[in-house]
C-alpha angles and dihedrals in degrees: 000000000000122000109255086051087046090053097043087054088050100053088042088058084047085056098043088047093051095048093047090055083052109052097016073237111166100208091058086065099039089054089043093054084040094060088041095059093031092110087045116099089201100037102150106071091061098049099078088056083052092052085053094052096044095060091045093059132092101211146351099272093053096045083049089059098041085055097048094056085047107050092038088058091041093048078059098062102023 
């Protein structure tokens, strides 16, 4: 994935998360964790530990963090 697409997923997953704090709206938060395992074959046995992460989190920018460490730890496994 090349970097400008990299960045523009990234600012669509900061728009779904923001708009999952604000309306408590599901669907917000499962595009969001969506977009975040979209370069994963096997995505979905990390998105319940992002869903985890998400409602123990506080805001956007946290839950953005959390991910990162996540999914960095999980690309090198993966």
């Amino acid at each position: 994935m090349n970097s400008i697409t990299r960045v523009r997923i990234e600012e669509m997953i900061t728009r779904k998360l923001d708009a999952a704090f604000a309306s408590e709206e599901r669907q917000g938060l499962n595009d969001a964790i969506e977009l975040a395992v979209l370069e994963f074959e096997k995505g979905e046995e990390i998105k319940p530990l992002l869903e985890v992460v998400f409602n123990s989190c506080q805001d956007t920018d946290e839950v953005l963090i959390e991910w990162s460490k996540i999914l960095n730890d999980y690309a090198k496994v993966a």
